[in-house]
C-alpha positions as CSV (number, residue, x, y, z in Angstrom):
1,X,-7.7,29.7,53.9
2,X,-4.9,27.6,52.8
3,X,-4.4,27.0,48.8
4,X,-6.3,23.9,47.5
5,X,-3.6,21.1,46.6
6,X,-3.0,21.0,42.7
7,X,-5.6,18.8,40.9
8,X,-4.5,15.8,39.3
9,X,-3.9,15.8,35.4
10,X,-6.8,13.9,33.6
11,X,-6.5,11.0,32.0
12,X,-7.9,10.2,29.0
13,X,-8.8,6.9,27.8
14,X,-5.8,5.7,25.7
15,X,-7.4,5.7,21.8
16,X,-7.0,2.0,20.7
17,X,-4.6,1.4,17.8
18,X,-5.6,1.8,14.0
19,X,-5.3,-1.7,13.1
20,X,-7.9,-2.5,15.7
21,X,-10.6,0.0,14.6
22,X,-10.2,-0.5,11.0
23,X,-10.6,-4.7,12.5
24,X,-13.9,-3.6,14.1
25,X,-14.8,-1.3,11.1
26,X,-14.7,-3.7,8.5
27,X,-15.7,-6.5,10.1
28,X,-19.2,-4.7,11.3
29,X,-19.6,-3.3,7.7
30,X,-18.9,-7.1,6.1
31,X,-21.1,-8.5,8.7
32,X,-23.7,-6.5,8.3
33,X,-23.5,-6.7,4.3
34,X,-23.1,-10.5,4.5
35,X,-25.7,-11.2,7.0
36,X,-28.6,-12.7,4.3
37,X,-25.9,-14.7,2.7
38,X,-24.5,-16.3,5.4
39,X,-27.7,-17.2,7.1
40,X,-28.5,-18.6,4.0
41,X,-25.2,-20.4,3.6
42,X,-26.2,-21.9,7.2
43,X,-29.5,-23.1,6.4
44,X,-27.7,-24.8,3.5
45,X,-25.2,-26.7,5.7
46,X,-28.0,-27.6,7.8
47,X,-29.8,-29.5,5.2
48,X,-27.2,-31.5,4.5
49,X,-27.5,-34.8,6.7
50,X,-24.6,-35.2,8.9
51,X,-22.5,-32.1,7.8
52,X,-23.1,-30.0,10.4
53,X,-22.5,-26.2,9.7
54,X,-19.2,-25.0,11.5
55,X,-16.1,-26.1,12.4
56,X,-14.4,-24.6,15.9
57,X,-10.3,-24.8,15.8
58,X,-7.7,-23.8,18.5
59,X,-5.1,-21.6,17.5
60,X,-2.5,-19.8,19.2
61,X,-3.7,-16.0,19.3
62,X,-1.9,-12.6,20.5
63,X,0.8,-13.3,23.3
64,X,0.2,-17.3,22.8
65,X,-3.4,-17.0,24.2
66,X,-5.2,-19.6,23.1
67,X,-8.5,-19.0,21.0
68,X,-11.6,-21.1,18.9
69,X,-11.9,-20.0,15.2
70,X,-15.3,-20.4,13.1
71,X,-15.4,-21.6,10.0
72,X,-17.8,-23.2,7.8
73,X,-17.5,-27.0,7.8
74,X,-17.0,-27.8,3.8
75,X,-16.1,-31.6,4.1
76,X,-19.6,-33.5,3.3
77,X,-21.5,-30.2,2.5
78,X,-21.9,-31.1,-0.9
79,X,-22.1,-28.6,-3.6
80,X,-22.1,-25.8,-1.2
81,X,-19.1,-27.0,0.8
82,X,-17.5,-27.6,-2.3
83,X,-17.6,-24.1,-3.6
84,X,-16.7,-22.4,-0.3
85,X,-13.5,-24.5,-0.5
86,X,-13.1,-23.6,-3.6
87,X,-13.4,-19.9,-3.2
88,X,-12.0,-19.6,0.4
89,X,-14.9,-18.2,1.9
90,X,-15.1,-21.1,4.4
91,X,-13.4,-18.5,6.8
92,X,-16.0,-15.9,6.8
93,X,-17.4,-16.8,9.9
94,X,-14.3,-15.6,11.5
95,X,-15.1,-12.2,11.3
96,X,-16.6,-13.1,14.4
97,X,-13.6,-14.1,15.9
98,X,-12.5,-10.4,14.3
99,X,-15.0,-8.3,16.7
100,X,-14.4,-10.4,19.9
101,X,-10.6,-9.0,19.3
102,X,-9.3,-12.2,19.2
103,X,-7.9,-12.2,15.4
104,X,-8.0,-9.6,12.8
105,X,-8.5,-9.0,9.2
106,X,-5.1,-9.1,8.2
107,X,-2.1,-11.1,10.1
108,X,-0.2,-13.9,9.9
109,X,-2.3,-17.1,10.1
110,X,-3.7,-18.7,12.9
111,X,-1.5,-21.8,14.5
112,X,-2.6,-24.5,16.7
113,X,0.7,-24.4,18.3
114,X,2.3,-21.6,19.9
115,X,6.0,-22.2,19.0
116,X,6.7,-19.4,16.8
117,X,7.2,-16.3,19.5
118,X,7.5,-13.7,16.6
119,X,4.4,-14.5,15.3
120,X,2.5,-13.6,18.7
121,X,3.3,-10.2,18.5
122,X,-0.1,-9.2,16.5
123,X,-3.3,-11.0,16.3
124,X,-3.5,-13.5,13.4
125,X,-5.8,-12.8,10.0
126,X,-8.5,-13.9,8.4
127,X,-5.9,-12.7,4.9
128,X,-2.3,-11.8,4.6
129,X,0.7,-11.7,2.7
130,X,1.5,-15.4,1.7
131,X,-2.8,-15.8,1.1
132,X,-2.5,-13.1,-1.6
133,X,0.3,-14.5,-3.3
134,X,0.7,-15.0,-7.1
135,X,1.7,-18.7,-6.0
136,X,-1.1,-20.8,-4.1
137,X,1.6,-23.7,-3.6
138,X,4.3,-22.0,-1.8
139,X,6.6,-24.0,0.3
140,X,6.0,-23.4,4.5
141,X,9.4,-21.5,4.2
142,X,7.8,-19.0,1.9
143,X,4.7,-18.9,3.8
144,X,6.9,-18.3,7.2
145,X,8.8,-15.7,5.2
146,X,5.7,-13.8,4.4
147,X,4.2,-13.7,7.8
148,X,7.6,-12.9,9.5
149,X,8.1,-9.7,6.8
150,X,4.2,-8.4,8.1
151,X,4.9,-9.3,11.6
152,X,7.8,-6.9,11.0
153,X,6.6,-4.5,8.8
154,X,3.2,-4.5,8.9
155,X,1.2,-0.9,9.2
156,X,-3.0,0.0,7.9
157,X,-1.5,0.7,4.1
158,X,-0.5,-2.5,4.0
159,X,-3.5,-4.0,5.5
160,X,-5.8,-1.9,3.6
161,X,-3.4,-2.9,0.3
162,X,-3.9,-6.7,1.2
163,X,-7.4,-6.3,1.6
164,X,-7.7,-5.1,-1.4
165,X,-5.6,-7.7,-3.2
166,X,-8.2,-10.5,-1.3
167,X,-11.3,-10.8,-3.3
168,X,-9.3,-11.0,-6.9
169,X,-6.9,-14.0,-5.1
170,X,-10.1,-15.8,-4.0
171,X,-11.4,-15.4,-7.8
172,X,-8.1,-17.2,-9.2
173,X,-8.4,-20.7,-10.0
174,X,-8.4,-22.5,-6.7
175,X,-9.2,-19.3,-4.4
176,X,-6.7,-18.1,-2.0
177,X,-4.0,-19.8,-0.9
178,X,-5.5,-22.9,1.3
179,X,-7.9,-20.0,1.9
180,X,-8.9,-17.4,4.6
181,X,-7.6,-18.1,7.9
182,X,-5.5,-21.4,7.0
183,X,-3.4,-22.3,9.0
184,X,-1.0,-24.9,6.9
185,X,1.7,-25.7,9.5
186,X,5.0,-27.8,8.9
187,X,5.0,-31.6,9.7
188,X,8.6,-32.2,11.2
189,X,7.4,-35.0,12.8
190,X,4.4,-36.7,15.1
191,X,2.6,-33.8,16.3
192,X,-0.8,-34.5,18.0
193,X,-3.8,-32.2,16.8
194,X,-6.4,-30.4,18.1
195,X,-9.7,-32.2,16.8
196,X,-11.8,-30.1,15.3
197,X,-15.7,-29.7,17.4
198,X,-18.7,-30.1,14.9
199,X,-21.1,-27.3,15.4
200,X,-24.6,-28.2,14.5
């Protein structure tokens, strides 16, 4: 009986990076915790006549593919808008955008244009470097700065150490810098943008 041919090695499943299950940790956990609150927040923006509740954006995700970020619309949402702006909190419905793997907690922020080829090279954040900052007025030089050092630089201490730093920046006069998720960009000249889509 001739020798059976050598089986092939097996394969495992490659494990998926610890940036992305500490993304799909957290954001579970939050959601889960924040679940009462933000359906309340909702029915809040509802009431408000013609505020409507979120806000969908396209940004420039990993690789330059092209994604729609929640967020809670704050202009005309009266006293509740206002405060979300205030504390930066308009951005928690990204954490949606979090478990569908198209952002994650911590990164660079999200652009609408994809012209910045470093800054593809991870997902972009809800929170991150510049966000966190001591300075909420920073220049777009600074701000670049700071997402090209993470880009760079970037492992789970320094996520986990960011995430940390997050809810005491939001409590600082003025929240975090142009809040979670912004996405300030630089106006160099006549650039057309996306308009934003009203989610009732």
């Amino acid at each position: 009986m001739p020798p059976l041919p050598p089986r092939p090695p097996l394969r495992l499943p490659a494990a998926p990076p610890a940036k992305r299950v500490a993304d799909l940790l957290g954001a579970t956990i939050l959601l889960a915790l924040l679940a009462v609150p933000l359906a309340a927040l909702c029915a809040l923006l509802y009431a408000v006549p013609r505020a409507g509740v979120f806000v969908r954006e396209t940004r420039a995700g990993l690789a330059g593919r092209p994604f729609r970020t929640w967020r809670f619309r704050t202009e005309g949402g009266g006293r509740v808008g206002a405060a979300l702006d205030r504390y930066a909190l308009d951005g928690l419905p990204q954490l949606l955008n979090v478990l569908r793997g198209e952002m994650s907690l911590v990164g660079p922020r999200p652009l609408a244009r994809a012209e910045h080829p470093e800054r593809l090279l991870v997902r972009p954040g809800m929170t991150g470097l510049w966000q966190v900052s001591a300075r909420s007025d920073l220049p777009w030089e600074e701000m670049d700065l700071l997402d090209r050092h993470y880009v760079e630089n970037h492992w789970l201490g320094m996520d986990l150490a960011i995430l940390a730093q997050t809810p005491r920046a939001a409590l600082r006069t003025g929240g975090l810098a142009s809040g979670l998720g912004a996405a300030a960009e630089p106006a160099p000249g006549p650039v057309r943008k996306d308009e934003p889509q009203r989610v009732a």
